[in-house]
N, C-alpha and C positions, 0 to 999 in steps of 0.2 A: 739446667734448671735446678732449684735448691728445692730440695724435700723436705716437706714438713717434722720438724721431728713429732714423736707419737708419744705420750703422755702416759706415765704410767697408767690409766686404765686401758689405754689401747694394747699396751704390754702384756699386762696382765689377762683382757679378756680374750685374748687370742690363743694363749697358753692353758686355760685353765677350766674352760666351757664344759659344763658337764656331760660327759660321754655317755648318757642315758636316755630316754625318750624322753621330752619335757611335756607334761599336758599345758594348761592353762595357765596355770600360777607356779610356772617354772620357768615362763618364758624369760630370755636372758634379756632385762630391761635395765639399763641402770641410768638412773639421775647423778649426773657430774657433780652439780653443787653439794648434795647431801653426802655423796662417796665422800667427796674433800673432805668435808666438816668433820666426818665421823673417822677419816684417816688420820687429820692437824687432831683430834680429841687423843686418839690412840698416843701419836708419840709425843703428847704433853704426860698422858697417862706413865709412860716411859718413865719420862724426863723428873716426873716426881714421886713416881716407883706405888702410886696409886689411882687405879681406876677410875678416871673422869667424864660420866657419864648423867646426860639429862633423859630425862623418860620421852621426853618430844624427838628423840632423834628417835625414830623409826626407821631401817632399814628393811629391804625385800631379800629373801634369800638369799637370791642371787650378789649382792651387794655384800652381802653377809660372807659370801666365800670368798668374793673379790677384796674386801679386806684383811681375810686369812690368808691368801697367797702374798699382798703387799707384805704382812708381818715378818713373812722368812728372812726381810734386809735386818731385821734386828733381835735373829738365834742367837746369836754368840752372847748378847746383852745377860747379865745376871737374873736379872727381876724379867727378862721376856717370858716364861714359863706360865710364873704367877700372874701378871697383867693380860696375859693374853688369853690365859684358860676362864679369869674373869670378865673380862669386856668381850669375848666373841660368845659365853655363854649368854649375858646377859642381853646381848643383842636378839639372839636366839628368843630368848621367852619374853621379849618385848613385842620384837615381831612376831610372834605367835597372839598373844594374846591383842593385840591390835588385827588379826583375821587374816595374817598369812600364816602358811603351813610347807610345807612338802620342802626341807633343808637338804641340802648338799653341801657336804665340805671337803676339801679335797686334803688329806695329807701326804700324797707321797712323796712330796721332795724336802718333806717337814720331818726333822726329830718326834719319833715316835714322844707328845705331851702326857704325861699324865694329869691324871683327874680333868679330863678335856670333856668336856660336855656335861660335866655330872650336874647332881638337883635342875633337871631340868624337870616342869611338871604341863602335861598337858591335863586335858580332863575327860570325867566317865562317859562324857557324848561327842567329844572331838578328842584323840588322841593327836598329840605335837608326834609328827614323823621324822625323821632323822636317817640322812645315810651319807655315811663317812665314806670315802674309798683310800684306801695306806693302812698304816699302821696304827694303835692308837696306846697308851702307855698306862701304864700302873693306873689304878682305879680312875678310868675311864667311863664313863654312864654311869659312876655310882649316884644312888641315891635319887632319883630316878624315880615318876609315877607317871602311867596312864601315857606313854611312849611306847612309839614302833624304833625301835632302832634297829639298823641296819649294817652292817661290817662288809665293807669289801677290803680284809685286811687281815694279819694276827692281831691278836688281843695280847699286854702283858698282861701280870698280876692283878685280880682281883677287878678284873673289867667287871661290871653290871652288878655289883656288889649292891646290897639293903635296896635293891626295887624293888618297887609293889605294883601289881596293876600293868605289867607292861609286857612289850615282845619283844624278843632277841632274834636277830636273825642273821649269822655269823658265818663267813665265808673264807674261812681261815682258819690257823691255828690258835689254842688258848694256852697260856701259861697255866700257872697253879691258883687255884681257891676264885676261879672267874665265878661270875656270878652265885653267888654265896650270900646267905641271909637274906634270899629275897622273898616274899609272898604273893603269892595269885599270879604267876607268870609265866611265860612260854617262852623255854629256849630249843629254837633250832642250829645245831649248829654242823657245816659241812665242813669238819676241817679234824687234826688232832686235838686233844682234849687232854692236858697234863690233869688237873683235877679240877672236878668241875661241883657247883648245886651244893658243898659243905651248909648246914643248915638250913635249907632251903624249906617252903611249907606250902602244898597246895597248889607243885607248878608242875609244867609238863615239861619233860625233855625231849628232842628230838633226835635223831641223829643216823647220817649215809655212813658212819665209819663205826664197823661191827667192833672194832677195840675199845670205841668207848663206853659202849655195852657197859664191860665187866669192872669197869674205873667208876661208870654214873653207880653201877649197884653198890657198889662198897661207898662209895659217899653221900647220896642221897639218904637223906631221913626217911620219916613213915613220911605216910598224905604224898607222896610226887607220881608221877607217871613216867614210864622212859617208852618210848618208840621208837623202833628202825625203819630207816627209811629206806624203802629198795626202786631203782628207778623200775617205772615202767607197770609197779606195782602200789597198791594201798600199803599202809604203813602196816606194819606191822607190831602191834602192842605185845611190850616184852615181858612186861609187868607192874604192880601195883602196888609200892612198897605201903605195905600195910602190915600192921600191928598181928593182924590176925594170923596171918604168916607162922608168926612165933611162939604167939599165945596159946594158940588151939592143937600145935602140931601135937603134945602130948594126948590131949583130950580125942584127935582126930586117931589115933594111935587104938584109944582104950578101945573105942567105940567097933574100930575093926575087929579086935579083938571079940570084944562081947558077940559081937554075930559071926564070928567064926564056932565061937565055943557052943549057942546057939544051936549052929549047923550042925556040927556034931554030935549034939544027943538023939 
């Protein structure tokens, strides 16, 4: 008896299902005819080395990473980097703002992309969510508002770089200058930490690895918060890089003094 052959999305969704609990709008659904269209769009996009893209194709999450594992047939390509950090973004905040949410994309059998997911923008009463599991490359999530993003991976250079409004939540190691220049945000991160929060204004830091302690303090500005995270326990607040710190230690100095001297007579 001749066996049917299986189509690349039977290929695809059998490999690459996401290993997470799925609630409601993660269930793994896909329409054949819109996968196709939005696959034949991609490698036209290729073929003419610019992202060919109509606002009516709408894709669901799901769809959205099952087009990211198709893409790996065409790494080696020059322009794959660039077309594909654009069309699988933009897929992203299309189906978001058409009223899905909760992303899964898988890179681990994918070259660490850079700038992969960045300016993505959700908003101040729905945050767009995001959780990558691999690798992800050079400024990664930059640029970035009002997003949960998630890492199950290392981060290269300058991942979560100029976000505002958003959370980091990093299960990995980070290279140098990761999340840098960003406002109003929360990074947790369980992993090493080469340097981390350079410019940063206004955000909290987290972290299970007491070495990064001493690397957040020497790089963080005034206005950030750093926390340890210890299992089994509340966090632990390290400190408050603030201004005052510096300003007052003389003043806090004289003032000992006077009521010492005080005491003395």
């Amino acid at each position: 008896m001749i066996q049917k052959k299986k189509d690349l999305i039977d290929v695809i969704a059998e490999n690459y299902k996401p290993n997470i609990t799925e609630d409601n709008e993660k269930i793994f659904v896909v329409n054949r005819n819109r996968f196709n269209e939005a696959l034949e769009r991609y490698k036209k996009s290729l073929a003419v080395k610019k992202p060919l893209l109509e606002e009516r194709l709408v894709l669901t999450p799901s769809e959205i990473n099952l087009l990211l594992q198709a893409s790996q047939e065409f790494q080696n390509r020059p322009e794959y980097v660039n077309i594909t950090n654009i069309f699988i973004t933009r897929l992203i905040q299309t189906s978001f703002e058409k009223g899905y949410n909760h992303f899964f994309l898988n890179l681990k059998n994918m070259n660490a992309p850079y700038c992969f997911a960045s300016t993505l923008n959700g908003t101040r009463d729905r945050f767009l969510t995001i959780e990558v599991e691999g690798d992800i490359g050079p400024y990664g999530a930059s640029n970035i508002q009002y997003v949960e993003f998630t890492l199950r991976g290392n981060a290269e250079a300058n991942y979560g770089n100029k976000a505002k409004q958003s959370c980091f939540y990093i299960y990995g190691d980070t290279e140098r200058d990761c999340t840098s220049f960003i406002d109003d945000c929360i990074v947790v991160i369980h992993g090493s930490a080469e340097s981390i929060g350079r410019e940063s204004r206004n955000s909290i830091f987290k972290t299970n690895f007491k070495s990064n302690i001493s690397k957040m303090k020497k790089d963080l500005p005034l206005g950030n918060d750093i926390y340890l995270i210890r299992a089994g326990q509340e966090e632990k607040k390290i400190i408050r890089v603030i201004e005052v710190l510096n300003n007052y230690y003389e003043i806090g100095k004289k003032c000992i003094q006077l009521l010492k001297n005080e005491k003395d007579r």
